[in-house]
Structure formats: C-alpha cells, structure tokens
DOVO-958488 format. One record per residue (C-alpha): residue number from 0; residue in one letter; z, y, x. Coordinates in nm, 2 decimals, m for minus. Each point is the difference from the previous one (the first is absolute). Example, Ala and Ser with C-alpha at 12.3 -4.5 7.8 and 13.67 -1.06 7.14 Angstrom:
2
 seq type     c3     c2     c1
   0    a   0.78  m0.45   1.23
   1    s  m0.07   0.34   0.14
This chain:
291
 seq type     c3     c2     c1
   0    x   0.00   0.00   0.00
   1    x  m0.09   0.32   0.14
   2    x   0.17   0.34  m0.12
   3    x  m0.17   0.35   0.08
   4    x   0.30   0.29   0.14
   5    x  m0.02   0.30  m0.24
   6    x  m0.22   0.16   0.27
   7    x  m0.28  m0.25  m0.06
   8    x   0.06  m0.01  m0.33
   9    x  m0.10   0.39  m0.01
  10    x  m0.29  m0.06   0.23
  11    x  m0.16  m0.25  m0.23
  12    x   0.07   0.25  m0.34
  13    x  m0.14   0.28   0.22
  14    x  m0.28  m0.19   0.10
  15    x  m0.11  m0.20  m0.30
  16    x   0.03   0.35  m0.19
  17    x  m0.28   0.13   0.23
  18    x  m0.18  m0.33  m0.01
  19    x   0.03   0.00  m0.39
  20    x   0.24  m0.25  m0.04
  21    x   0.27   0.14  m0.08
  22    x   0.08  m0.08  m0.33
  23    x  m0.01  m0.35   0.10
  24    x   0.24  m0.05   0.23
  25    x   0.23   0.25  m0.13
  26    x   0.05  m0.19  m0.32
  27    x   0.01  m0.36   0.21
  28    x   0.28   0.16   0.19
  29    x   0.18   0.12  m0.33
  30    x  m0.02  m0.33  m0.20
  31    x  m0.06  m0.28   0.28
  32    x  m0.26  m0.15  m0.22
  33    x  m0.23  m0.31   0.10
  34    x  m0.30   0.13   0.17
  35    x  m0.21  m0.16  m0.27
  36    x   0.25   0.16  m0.26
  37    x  m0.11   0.35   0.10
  38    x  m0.42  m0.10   0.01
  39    x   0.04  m0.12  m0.37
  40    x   0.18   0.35  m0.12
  41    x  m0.19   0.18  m0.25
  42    x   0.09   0.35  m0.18
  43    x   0.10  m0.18  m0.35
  44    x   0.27  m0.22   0.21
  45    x   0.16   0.35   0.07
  46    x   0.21   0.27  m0.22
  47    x  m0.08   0.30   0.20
  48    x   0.31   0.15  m0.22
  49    x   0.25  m0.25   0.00
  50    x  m0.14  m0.10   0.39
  51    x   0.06  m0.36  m0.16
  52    x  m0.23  m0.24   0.19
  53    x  m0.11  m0.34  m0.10
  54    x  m0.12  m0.25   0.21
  55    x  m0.18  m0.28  m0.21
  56    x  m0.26  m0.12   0.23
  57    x  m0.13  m0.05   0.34
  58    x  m0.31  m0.02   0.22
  59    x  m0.07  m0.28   0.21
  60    x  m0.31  m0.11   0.17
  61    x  m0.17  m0.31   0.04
  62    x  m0.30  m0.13   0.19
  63    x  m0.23   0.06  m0.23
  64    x   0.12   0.34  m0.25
  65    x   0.30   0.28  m0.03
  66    x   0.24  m0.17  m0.28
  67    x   0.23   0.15  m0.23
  68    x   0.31  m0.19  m0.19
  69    x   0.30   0.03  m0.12
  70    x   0.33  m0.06   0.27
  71    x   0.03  m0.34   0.11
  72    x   0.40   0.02  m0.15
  73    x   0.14   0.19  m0.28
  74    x   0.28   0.18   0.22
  75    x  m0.34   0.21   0.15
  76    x  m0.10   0.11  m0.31
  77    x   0.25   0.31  m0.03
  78    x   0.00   0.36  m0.03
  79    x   0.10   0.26   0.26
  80    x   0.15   0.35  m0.01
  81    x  m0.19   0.24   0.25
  82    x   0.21   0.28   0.16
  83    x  m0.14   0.34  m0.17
  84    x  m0.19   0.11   0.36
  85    x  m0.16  m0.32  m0.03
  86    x  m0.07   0.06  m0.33
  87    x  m0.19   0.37   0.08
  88    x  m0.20  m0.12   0.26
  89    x  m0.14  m0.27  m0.21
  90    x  m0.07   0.28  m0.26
  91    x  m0.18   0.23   0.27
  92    x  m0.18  m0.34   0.12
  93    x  m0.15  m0.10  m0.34
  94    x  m0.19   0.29  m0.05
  95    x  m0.21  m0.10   0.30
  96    x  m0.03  m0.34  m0.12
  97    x  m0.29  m0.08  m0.25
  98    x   0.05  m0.39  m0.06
  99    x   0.28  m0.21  m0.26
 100    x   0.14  m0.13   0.34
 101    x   0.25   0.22   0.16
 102    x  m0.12  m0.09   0.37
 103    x  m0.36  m0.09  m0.05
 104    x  m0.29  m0.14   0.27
 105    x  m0.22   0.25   0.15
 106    x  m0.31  m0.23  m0.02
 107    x   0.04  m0.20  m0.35
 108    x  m0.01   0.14  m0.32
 109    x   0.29  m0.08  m0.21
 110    x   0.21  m0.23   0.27
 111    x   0.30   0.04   0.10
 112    x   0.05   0.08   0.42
 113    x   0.06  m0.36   0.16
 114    x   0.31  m0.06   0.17
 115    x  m0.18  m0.08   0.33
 116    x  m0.15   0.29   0.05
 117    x   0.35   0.18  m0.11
 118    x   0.12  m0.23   0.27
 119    x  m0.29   0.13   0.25
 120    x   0.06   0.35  m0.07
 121    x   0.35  m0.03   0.04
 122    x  m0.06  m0.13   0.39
 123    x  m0.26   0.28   0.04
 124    x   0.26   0.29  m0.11
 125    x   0.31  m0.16   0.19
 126    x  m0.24   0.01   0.30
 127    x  m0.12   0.36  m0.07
 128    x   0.35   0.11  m0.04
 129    x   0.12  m0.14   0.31
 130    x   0.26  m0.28  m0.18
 131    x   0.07  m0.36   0.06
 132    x  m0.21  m0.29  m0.17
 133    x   0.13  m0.11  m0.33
 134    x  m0.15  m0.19  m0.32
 135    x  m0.04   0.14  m0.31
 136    x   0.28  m0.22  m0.11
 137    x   0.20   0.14   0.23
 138    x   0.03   0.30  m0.18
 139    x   0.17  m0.19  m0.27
 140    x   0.27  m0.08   0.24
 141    x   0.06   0.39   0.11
 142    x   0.03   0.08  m0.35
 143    x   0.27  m0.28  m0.09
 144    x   0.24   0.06   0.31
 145    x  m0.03   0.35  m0.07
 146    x   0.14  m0.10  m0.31
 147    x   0.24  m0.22   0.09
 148    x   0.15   0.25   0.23
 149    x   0.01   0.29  m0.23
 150    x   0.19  m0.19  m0.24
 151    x  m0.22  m0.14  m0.23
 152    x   0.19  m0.35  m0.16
 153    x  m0.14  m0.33   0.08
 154    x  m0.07  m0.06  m0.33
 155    x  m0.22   0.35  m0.09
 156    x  m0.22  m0.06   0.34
 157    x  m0.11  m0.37  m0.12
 158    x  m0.09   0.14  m0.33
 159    x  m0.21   0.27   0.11
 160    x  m0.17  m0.20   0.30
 161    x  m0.08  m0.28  m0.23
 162    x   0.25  m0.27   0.17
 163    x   0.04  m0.32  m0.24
 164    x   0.38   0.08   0.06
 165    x   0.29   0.15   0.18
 166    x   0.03  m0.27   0.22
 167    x  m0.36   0.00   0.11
 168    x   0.07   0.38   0.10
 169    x   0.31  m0.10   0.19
 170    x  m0.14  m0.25   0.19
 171    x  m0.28   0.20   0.14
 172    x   0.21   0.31   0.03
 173    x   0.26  m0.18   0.14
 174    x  m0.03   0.17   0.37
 175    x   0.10   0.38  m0.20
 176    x   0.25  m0.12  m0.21
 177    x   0.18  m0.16   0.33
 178    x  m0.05   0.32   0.15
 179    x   0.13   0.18  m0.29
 180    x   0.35  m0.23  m0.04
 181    x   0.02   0.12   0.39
 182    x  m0.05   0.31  m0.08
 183    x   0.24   0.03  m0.26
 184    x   0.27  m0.16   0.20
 185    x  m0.01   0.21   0.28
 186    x   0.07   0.27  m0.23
 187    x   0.25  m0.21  m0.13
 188    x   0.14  m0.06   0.30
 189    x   0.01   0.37   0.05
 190    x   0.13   0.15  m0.27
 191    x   0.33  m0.28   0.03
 192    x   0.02   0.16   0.40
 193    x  m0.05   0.34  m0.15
 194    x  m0.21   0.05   0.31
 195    x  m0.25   0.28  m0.06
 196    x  m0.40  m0.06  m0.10
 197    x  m0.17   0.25   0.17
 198    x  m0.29   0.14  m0.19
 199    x  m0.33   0.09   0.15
 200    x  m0.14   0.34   0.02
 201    x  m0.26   0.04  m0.26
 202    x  m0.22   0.20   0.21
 203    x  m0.01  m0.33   0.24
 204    x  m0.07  m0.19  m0.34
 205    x  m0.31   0.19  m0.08
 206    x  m0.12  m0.02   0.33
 207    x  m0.02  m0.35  m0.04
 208    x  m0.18  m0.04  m0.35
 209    x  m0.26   0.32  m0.01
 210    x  m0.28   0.01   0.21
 211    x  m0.26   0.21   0.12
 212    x  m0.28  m0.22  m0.01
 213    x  m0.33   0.09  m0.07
 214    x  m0.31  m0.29  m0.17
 215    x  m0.23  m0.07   0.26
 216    x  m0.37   0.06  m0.04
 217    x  m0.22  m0.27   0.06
 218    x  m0.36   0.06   0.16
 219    x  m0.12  m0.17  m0.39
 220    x   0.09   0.17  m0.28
 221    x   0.26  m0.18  m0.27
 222    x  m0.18  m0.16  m0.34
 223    x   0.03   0.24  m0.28
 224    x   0.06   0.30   0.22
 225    x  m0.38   0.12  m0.03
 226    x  m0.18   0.11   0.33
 227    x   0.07   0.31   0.23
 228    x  m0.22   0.21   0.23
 229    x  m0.10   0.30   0.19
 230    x  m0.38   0.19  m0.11
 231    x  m0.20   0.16   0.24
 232    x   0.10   0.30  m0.08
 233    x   0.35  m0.07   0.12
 234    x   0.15  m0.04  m0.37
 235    x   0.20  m0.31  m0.13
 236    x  m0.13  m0.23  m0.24
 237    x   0.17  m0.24  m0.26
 238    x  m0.21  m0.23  m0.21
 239    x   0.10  m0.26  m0.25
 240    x  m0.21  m0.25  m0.21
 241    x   0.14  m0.24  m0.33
 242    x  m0.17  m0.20  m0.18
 243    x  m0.01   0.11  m0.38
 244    x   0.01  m0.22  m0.28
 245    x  m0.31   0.00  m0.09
 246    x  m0.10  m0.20   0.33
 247    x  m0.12   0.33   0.22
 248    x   0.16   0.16   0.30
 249    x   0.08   0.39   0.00
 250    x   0.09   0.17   0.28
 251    x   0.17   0.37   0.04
 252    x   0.01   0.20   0.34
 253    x   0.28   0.22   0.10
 254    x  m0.02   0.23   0.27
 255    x   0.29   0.25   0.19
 256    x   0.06   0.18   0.38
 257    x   0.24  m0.27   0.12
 258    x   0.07  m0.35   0.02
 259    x   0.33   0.01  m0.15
 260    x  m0.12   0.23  m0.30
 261    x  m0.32  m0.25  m0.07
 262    x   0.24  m0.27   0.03
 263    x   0.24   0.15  m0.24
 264    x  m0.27   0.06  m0.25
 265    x  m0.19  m0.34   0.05
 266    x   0.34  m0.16  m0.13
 267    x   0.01   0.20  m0.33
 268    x  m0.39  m0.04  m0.07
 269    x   0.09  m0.36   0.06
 270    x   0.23   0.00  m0.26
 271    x  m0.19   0.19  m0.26
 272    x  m0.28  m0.23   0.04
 273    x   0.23  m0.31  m0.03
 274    x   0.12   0.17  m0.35
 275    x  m0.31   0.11  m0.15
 276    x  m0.12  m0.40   0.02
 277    x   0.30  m0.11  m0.12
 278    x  m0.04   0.25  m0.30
 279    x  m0.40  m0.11  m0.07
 280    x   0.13  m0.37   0.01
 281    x   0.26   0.06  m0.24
 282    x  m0.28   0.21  m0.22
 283    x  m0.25  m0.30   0.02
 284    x   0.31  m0.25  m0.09
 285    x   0.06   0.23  m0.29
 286    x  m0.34   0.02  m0.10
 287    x  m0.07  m0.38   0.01
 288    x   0.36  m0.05  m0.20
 289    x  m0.15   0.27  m0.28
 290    x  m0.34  m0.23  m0.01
C-alpha cells in the first residue's frame, strides 16, 4: 500500500487541475471510491443540492468491450455525502460537461472514461508533478486512513467505502488502527504523568502541507485543452474545435498580446463551447421527446 504525504497530494490536485482532471481525483480522494465506481458516475446518480451520491454501478473491461453492471455485492451499492467544496466544484465542472456520464471518454460518444486510461493518466500527472508511483487504487487507501485518523468510526468508513462489513475494514486497516491505540496511549500515558504535550507552531504546520508548486507544461498539449500559438505578426493565438451534434466540427479562434491572456481566454471559450453543445443536445433530446 502506498500513501501520498500531503505535499504530493497537492502536487497531483495542482497538476490534474491544469491537466483537466481535477474533478476526478478530487472526488476519488473525498469518497475512496472503486476506480471503476467513479467511471460508471453519471449526473442522475448525483443530488447537486443535497451533494447525496449514489454509486449503483461500475465499469469494467473485458477483452473484447467496456461493461457496465451493477456491484458485485450489495454493501457497494450505497450512497455518499460529498463535503459542500466538493460539491461546488462538481457544479462549476458540469457546465463543461455535455454527456449523461459525469467523467465521460474523449473519443467515444456516450461511454463512460475507462478506468485504464484513468489509471494511465494518473501515472502521467504523478510524473508531471514530480510525486511517487501509485495505482489508482491507491488513492482509495489515502482517503480511508485519512479517515481513520481524523476520527471517522470504523463502522461509518466501511459503509461509505463499500466494505461487506466492519471487520473487512478492520482487517485491512488494521496497521492505522494499531497506530491509533499507540497513539492514544501515549497520551494516556501522559496525561496520568501530567507531563506536558508540546504543541507545534502552526506556522511550522503550514509549511508542511501548502506548497508552491506550479503544473508542469508538457512539449504536447493536454486533451480538451484546445491548441495554442504564436502568428506571425507576434500575437497569441487560441483555437478550439467540438464536434456538434449534428455530426460536424466547429471551430472558434481567439486571439490576445500574451500567452497568459490567450491562455486565460482559451479556457473560457473552452467552456462556452462545451455548454452551447450540451444546450443543442438537450434541444434535439427535447425535440425528439415532443415528436
């Protein structure tokens, strides 16, 4: 099992952000879902005003197709409650998405991403961000001992993680708890001694846990993130292409004096784009429902 520190664990959100990932792995650290869990999400399986999140499904593949079914046990069909900042970034993220699945394939129409290449990009942004190797599933481990060690019950964690009981969560938590009963003794241990805890300064705390990093640019632009360059004349150019609903491709330009600007406006064309075909593909559904 292999845990990220809180510095990695701000590189990768940092990074995936710039990579457009974001939403991904922020909700994967937040819930500790099965990677396959988070590929078979779609917007219906979430109440973007209770932030009440059902997990019903999952995507696996096999040799021949991407598969969708329901959980192999009933203890992983459950629902979750996302933390409200969870919940607002998922907002924010759906108007850029144009599909019933909430993290969707860039090549195939109506598919959900498939957890290998969640897996792949994963490896590609820990690398970009200067962190260690870990799996997806991983991830599933930072968010349960984070758990654990923030006092979340045994009980509450195997619920929300999908565990077919307590004692399946205790045996593969086992190393925290142990560290936790430690823990707890020592204070123990202290407080019978009266001996002093000494408390660390929270200047030296922040130091630890915010960082300064900055996403690392790649010679290839990212998928989604449109294409970027300098004109003859010196200016910066943006360009983004979609393809609309009615099976054609439309492209928009953008132009400004600096990188950062044409950047800056690149990413809000981006998004417009992504919401005017989501709007025409909700017209054509409502059309098609009226016929």
């Amino acid at each position: 099992m292999q845990l990220l520190t809180r510095e990695e664990l701000q590189r990768l959100l940092i990074q995936a952000k710039d990579e457009g990932y974001y939403e991904v792995f922020l909700l994967e650290l937040t819930t500790g879902l099965r990677v396959g869990e988070v590929m078979a999400l779609q917007w219906d399986d979430l109440n973007l005003k209770t932030g009440e999140l059902r997990i019903e499904r999952q995507v696996y593949r096999t040799k021949e197709e991407l598969l969708i079914q329901e959980p192999k046990t009933k203890a992983s069909i459950r629902t979750v409650i996302l933390p409200s900042p969870v919940v607002e970034a998922l907002k924010e993220y759906k108007k850029t998405v144009s599909s019933r699945w909430m993290f969707p394939s860039p090549k195939k129409e109506d598919a959900p991403l498939a957890p290998a290449a969640a897996s792949h990009r994963l490896s590609k942004i820990l690398t970009h961000a200067g962190c260690k190797k870990v799996r997806f599933h991983d991830l599933r481990h930072v968010f349960a001992t984070n758990a654990l060690e923030h006092g979340m019950d045994v009980k509450t964690l195997s619920t929300i993680i999908g565990h077919v009981s307590s004692a399946t969560t205790l045996n593969v938590y086992a190393h925290v708890t142990d560290d936790m009963q430690k823990q707890a003794a020592a204070k123990i241990d202290r407080g019978i001694g009266k001996v002093e805890v000494p408390t660390e300064n929270p200047q030296a705390v922040a130091s630890r846990t915010m960082t300064d990093f900055k996403p690392k640019r790649g010679k290839h632009r990212y998928w989604g993130s449109g294409y970027l360059g300098q004109t003859k004349s010196g200016r910066w150019n943006g360009r983004y292409t979609v393809p609309w609903p009615d099976g054609t491709k439309r492209t928009r330009d953008i132009y400004a004096d600096t990188e950062e600007e044409c950047e800056k406006l690149l990413a809000v064309m981006i998004t417009e784009m992504k919401t005017e075909v989501a709007a025409e593909k909700e017209r054509l559904r409502a059309e098609n429902r009226a016929s």
